[in-house]
C-alpha positions in Angstrom: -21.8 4.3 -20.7 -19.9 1.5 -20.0 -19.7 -2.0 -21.6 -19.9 -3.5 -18.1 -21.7 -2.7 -15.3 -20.1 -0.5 -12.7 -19.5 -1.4 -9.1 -20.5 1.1 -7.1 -21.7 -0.1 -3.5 -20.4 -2.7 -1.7 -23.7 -4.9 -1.6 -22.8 -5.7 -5.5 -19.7 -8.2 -4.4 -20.4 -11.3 -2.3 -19.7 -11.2 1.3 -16.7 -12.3 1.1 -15.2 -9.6 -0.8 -17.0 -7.0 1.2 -13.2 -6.2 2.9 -11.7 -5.7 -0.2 -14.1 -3.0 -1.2 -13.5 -1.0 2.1 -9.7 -1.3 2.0 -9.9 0.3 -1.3 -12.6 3.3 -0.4 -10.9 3.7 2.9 -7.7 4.7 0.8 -9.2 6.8 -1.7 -12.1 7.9 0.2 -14.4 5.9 -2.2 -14.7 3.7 -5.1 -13.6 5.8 -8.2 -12.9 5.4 -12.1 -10.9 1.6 -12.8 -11.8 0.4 -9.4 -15.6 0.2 -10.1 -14.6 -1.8 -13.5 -11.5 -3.7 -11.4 -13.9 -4.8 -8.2 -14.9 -7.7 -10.7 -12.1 -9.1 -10.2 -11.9 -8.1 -6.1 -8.4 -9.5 -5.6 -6.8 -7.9 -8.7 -8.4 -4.5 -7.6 -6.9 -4.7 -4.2 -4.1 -5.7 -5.6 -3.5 -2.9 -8.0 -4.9 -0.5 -5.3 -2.1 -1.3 -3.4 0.2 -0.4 -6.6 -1.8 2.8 -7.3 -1.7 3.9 -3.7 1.9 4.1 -3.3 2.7 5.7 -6.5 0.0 8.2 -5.8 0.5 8.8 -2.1 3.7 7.1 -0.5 6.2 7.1 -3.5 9.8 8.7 -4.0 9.0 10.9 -7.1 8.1 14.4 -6.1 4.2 14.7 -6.9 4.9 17.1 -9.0 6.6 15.2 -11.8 4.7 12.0 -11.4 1.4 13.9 -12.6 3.4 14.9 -15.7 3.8 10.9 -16.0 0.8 10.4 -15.3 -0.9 13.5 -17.4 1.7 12.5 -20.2 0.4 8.4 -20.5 -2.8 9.5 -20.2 -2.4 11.7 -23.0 -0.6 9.0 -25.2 -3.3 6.1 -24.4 -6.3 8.2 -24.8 -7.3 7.6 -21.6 -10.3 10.2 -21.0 -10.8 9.3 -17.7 -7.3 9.5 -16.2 -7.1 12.7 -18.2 -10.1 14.1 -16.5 -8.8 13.1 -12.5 -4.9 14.1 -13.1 -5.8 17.3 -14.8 -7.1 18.2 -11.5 -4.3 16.3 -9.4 -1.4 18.0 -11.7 -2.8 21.3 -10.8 -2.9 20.9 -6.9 0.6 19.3 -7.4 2.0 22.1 -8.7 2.1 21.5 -12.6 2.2 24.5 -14.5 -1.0 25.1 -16.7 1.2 25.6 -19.7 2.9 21.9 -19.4 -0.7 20.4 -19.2 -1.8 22.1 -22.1 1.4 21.3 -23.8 0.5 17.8 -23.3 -3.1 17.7 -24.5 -2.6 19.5 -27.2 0.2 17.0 -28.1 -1.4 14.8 -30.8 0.8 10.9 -30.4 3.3 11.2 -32.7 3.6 15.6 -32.7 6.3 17.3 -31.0 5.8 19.2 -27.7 6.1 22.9 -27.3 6.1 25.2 -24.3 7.5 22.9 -21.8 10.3 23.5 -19.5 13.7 21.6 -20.7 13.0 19.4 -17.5 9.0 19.1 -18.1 10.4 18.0 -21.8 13.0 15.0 -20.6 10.0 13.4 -18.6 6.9 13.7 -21.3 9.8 12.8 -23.9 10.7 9.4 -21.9 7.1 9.1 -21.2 6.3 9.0 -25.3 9.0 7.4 -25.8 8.5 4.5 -24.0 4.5 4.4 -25.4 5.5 4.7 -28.6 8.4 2.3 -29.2 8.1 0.0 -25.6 11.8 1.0 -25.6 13.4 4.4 -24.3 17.3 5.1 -25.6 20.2 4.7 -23.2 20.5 8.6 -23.9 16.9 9.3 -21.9 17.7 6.6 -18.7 20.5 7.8 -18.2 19.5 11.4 -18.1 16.6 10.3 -15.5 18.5 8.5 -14.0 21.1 11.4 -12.7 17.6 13.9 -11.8 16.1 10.6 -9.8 18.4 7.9 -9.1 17.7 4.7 -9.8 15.0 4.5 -7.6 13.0 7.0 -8.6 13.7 5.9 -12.4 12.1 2.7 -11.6 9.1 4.5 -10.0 9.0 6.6 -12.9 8.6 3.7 -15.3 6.5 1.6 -13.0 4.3 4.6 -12.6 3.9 5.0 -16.8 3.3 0.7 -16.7 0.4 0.8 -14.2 -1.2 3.9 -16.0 -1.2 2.3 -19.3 -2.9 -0.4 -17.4 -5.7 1.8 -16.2 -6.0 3.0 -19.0 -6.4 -0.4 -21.2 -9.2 -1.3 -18.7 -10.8 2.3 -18.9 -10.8 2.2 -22.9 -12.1 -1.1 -23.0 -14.7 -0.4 -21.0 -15.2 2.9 -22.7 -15.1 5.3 -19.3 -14.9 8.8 -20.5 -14.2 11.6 -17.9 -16.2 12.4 -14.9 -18.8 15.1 -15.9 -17.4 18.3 -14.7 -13.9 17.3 -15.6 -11.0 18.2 -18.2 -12.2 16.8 -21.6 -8.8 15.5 -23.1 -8.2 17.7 -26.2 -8.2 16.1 -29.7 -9.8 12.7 -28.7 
């Protein structure tokens, strides 16, 4: 349950902010997860919607290896929720069932095992960059020549505004929706 109430219908925000609630459902198709915490706050939600939307939908990463991003911060913040949704996502985007379950079953701090050398570079970044707020010159610059520097921006923005879902989801103690992946060892 969570510590806040949930904002689930547009009627809950003042008139005002009754725009702000459509732009985001008519982007996602309704208000999920942070954005029924984040609607408090109606400007902020939009705001980040905006963020969410194009790493989700409109950015330069293949979709592919931003769910490993996305699986792999999830994983590292104990994020329940985002687990639950990207498990899902990952799968429809093409990530191998044996790289998630490489990186559930990766306790913070363990090593990972049975993923691809490429699946490894991005969920080692990823940790990396949890773990220490730093990433060596050795991992950027390897990212950097499979993306370019655009999509190794993406890449890192994409880990930043996870970790913020993920903050406000924890808070807020939001588990997964029922139905979804339980993330392993939480």
């Amino acid at each position: 349950m969570s510590r806040i109430p949930l904002i689930t219908q547009k009627d809950q925000l003042a008139p005002e902010f009754h725009d702000h609630y459509d732009r985001l459902a008519a982007r996602r198709g309704s208000i999920v997860g942070p954005f029924r915490l984040l609607l408090h706050n109606p400007e902020l939600a939009v705001r980040a919607g905006d963020i969410g939307a194009y790493l989700r939908f409109d950015g330069a990463l293949p979709r592919e290896v931003a769910e490993i991003v996305i699986l792999t911060a999830a994983r590292e913040m104990d994020a329940r929720y985002v687990w639950g949704d990207h498990t899902l996502l990952g799968r429809q985007a093409g990530v191998r069932e044996a790289c998630i379950q490489a990186i559930g079953n990766t306790p913070t701090g363990g090593e990972t095992k049975g993923l691809t050398p490429e699946e490894a570079e991005i969920v080692e970044y990823v940790q990396e960059l949890v773990r220490t707020q730093r990433v060596s010159d050795a991992k950027v610059q390897a990212l950097e020549a499979r993306f370019g520097v655009e999509g190794l921006v993406e890449l890192t923005a994409t880990i930043a505004y996870y970790r913020m879902l993920a903050c406000v989801l924890n808070t807020c103690q939001i588990d997964a929706d029922p139905g979804k992946d339980i993330l392993p060892n939480s």
